[in-house]
Each structure stands twice: as structure tokens, then as C-alpha cells.
N, C-alpha and C positions, 0 to 999 in steps of 0.2 A: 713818752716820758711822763710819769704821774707827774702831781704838783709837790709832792716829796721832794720829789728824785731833783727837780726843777732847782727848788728853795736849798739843796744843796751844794748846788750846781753856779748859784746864784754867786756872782760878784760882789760886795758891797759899793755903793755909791763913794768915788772917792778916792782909792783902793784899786792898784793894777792887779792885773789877774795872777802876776807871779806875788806878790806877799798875799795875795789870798791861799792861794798854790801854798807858799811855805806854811801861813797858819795853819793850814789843816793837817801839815806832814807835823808840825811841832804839837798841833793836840793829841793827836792821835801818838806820839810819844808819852807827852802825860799819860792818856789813857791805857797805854800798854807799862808801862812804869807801874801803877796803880794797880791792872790787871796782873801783874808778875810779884806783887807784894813787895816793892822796893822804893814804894814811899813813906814819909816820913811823918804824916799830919801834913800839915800846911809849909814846914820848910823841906829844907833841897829846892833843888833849880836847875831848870834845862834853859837854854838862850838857842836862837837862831836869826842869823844875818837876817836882813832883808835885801833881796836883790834891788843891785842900784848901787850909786856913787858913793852915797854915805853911809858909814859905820853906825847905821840905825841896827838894832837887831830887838828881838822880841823875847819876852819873859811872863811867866806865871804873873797873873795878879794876886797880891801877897794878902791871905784869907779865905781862896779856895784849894778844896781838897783835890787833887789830880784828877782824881777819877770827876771832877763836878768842869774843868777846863776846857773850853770853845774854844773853835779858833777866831769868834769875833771877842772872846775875853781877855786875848793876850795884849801884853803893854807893848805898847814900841815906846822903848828910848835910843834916847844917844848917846855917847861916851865919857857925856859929862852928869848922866843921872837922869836928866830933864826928861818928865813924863809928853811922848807928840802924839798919842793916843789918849781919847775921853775913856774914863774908869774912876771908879768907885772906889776901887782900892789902891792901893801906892804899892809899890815893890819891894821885896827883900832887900835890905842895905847890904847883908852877908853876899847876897846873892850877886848885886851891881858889880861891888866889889871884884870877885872872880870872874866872874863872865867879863866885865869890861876891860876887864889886865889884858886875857886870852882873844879878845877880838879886836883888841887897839894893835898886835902884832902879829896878827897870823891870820893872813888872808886865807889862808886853805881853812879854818875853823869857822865854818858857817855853822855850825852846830856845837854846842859843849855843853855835855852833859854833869852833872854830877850828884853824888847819892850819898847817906849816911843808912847801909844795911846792917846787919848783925854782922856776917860775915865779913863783907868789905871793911867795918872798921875793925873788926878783929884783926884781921891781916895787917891793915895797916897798921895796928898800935902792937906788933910784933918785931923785935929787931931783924928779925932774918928777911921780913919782906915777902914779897910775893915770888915764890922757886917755881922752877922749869920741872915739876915733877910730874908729868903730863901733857897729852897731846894740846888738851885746851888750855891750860897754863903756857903753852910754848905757841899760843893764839898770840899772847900778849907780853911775855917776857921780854921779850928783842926790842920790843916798843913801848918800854916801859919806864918813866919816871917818878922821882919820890921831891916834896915838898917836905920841909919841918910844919910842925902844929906853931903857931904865931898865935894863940886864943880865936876868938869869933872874929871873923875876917871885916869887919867894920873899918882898919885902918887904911887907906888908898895906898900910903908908904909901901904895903905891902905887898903892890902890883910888881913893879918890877924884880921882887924875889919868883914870886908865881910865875911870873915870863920867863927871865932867865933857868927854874927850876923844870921848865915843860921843854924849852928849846924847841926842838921840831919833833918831838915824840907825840904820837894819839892817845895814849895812854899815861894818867897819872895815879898813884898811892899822895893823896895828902897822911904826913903820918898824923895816927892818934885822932883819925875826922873823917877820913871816909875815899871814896874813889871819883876820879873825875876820867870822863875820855874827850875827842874831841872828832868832830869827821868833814869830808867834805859836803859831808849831806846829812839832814838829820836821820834817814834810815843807817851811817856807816858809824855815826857815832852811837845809836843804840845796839847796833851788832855790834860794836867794841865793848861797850857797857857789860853786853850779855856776854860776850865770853870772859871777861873780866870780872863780873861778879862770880862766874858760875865756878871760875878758878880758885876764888877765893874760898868758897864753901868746901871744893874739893881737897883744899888743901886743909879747912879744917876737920873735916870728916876723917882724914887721913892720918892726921897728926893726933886724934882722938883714939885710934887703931893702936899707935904703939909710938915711938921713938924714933924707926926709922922708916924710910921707904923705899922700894925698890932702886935701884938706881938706873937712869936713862945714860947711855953713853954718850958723850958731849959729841961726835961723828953725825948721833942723832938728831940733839938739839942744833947743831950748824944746819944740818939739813933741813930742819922745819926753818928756819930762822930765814933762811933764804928763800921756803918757799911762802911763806910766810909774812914776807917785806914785802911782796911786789904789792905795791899802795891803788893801781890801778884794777890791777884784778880783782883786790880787795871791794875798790868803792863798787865794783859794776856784780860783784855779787851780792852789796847789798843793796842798791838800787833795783836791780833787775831779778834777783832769784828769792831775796829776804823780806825784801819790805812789803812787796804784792800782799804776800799770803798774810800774812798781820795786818795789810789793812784789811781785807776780806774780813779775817776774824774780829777787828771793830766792829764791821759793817752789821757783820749776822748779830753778835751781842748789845751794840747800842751805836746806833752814825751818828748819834747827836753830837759828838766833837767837830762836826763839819758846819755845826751852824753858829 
């Protein structure tokens, strides 16, 4: 093993090997977010648990650009804001906001994603919402929730509309702002992301063609919807068959998210 390979491999002093393990899966989100053009400057925000008893999870430091995010840069806080990581920069308030609604009740959401794209907030600032007219659209239909626009998510009051608005769904439409998902792992909420966003471009590429669109017979969409739901086969294809090959592709274009 070079001294590279070592220094990535490295622990920090202080620091169990599983929240180091998670920082690197949550950088290398930023930096795949960043590499897919779906971020925003310095706002948006991804969050992930830290393994362990407490409702710590980890977030962007508020000031860097994604594609620039380490996994020794990221913030740990707790549910009440308070910074338990040394940093430079202080955190999104928008950002706290959402992420700490979504992981004060939903143990299954160690990851939660969410994005302000062209498309995704198009979709969202449509009344019809995001439609099952497609294989990849019917990724995410079945599992899919809408939020009202409330302005810049600043107010706390606002958390339990966001919880009760998600319920147990992985996927949300905030309307008029943009798309959120959420996973058991930060590899299953960025494959919800990504077929989520790509839904939404489809649907406006589609709706840019004409008025109407083919129509799917609903026989059809029961049938994806079913095959579709199963949550477990979902998380282990994207731990096991999705997330590999994206880190690889870090790897070759920059590892420096690992340090």
C-alpha cells in the first residue's frame, strides 16, 4: 500500500471507523452531485446519520462548493443545531431546518438528500406534479410525496408539516423549490435522487414535444409499482451493484473526497 493509498485509509484521531466510513460515502455524494451538474453554488444539502445512539448526522460546511467537500470537512451536529465538530464555517439554517425534521423521525433516513435543479424545480412548480409516464418516472411515482412552498425553510414550526408531508415515502416534490429523497444508506438515496431527477427532465423534454403523451396502461404502472416497492432489493442494489462503480469513478477523476 503506497503512502497515498495509507492516508486514505487513515482513521482520524478521535473518530470511529464507522463515521469515518460514513464521511467518505457522504463526500463522495457531494462530489458525484457536483460531477452530475446538480448543484447549486454553495446551497442545497445532503445530511447523513452518524452511526450510534445519537441523532448526530453530518452536513456540508456552509461556504464550500461540493465538488471542493472532504469527508474531514463535514459538520456533525445534533438536532438542536449545536455545531460537535471544529470548522471554519457554520451550516445552512435552510439546510438544519429540513434535514433535522427528516431525522428526528425516521430512523430508516440515514441519508436525505435534496436539490434545487432546472428540472426538478420545474416539475415541482407544475400543478400536475411529477406523472408515471415512463419506466423511470414509475422509479419513483409509487414513492412519492409533495410538501407546499412555506418561503426559505428558516422557520423550525415548519418541521413537523415536512414530517408529516414525507410519512414513510423516499421520495419528495417540495413544491415551487425543488426535490428531496431519502435512503437507508447514502448510496440509495442518491440512486433515488438520480432517478428522480432524471424523471423530471424526462417529463420536461416530453411536455416540450407536444401536449400529449403516449399513454401507459395503469395494469402497467400496478406492475412496476409492485416491482418497484420491494425497499430491500432496492437498498442492496444500490449498495451492492450502484454505489461501487461511482466510487471507482471518484477514484480515477479525484479521491481527494476521502481525505
Amino acid at each position: 500500500m503506497s503512502p497515498a493509498e495509507a492516508r486514505l485509509k487513515e482513521v482520524p484521531s478521535g473518530m470511529t471507523e464507522a463515521e469515518w466510513t460514513q464521511r467518505i460515502n457522504l463526500a463522495a455524494c457531494y462530489r458525484l452531485v457536483a460531477l452530475y451538474g446538480w448543484d447549486d453554488l454553495v446551497d442545497t444539502h445532503i445530511s447523513a446519520r452518524v452511526p450510534g445512539p445519537e441523532h448526530h448526522f453530518l452536513i456540508n460546511p456552509y461556504g464550500l462548493l461540493f465538488e471542493e467537500i472532504t469527508a474531514s470537512s463535514l459538520v456533525k451536529v445534533d438536532l438542536h443545531g449545536n455545531q460537535l465538530s471544529k470548522s471554519d464555517y457554520s451550516i445552512n439554517p435552510a439546510g438544519f431546518t429540513i434535514h433535522s425534521a427528516i431525522h428526528e423521525v425516521r430512523e430508516d433516513a440515514i441519508c436525505v438528500l435534496h436539490l434545487h435543479t432546472i428540472d426538478g424545480t420545474a416539475v415541482s412548480s407544475c400543478t400536475e406534479g411529477l406523472l408515471p409516464l415512463n419506466q423511470t418516472a414509475q422509479f419513483v411515482t409509487h414513492d412519492l410525496a409533495y410538501h407546499d412552498y412555506e418561503g426559505v425553510a428558516l422557520d423550525h414550526d415548519e418541521r413537523p408539516r415536512l414530517q408529516r408531508d414525507l410519512g414513510n415515502k423516499n421520495h419528495m416534490i417540495l413544491r415551487n423549490h425543488g426535490t428531496l429523497t431519502v435512503g437507508q444508506s447514502v448510496a440509495s438515496a442518491f440512486e433515488r435522487m438520480y432517478h428522480l431527477e432524471r424523471a423530471c427532465s424526462m417529463q420536461v423534454h416530453t411536455r416540450m414535444l407536444g401536449p400529449t403523451a403516449y399513454p401507459v396502461e395503469e395494469a402497467v404502472i400496478d406492475k412496476n409499482n409492485t416491482l418497484f416497492g420491494n425497499a430491500d432489493r432496492a437498498e442492496l442494489r444500490s449498495t451492492r451493484l450502484v454505489w461501487p462503480p461511482l466510487l471507482r469513478k471518484l477514484d480515477r477523476l479525484d479521491p481527494s473526497y476521502k481525505t
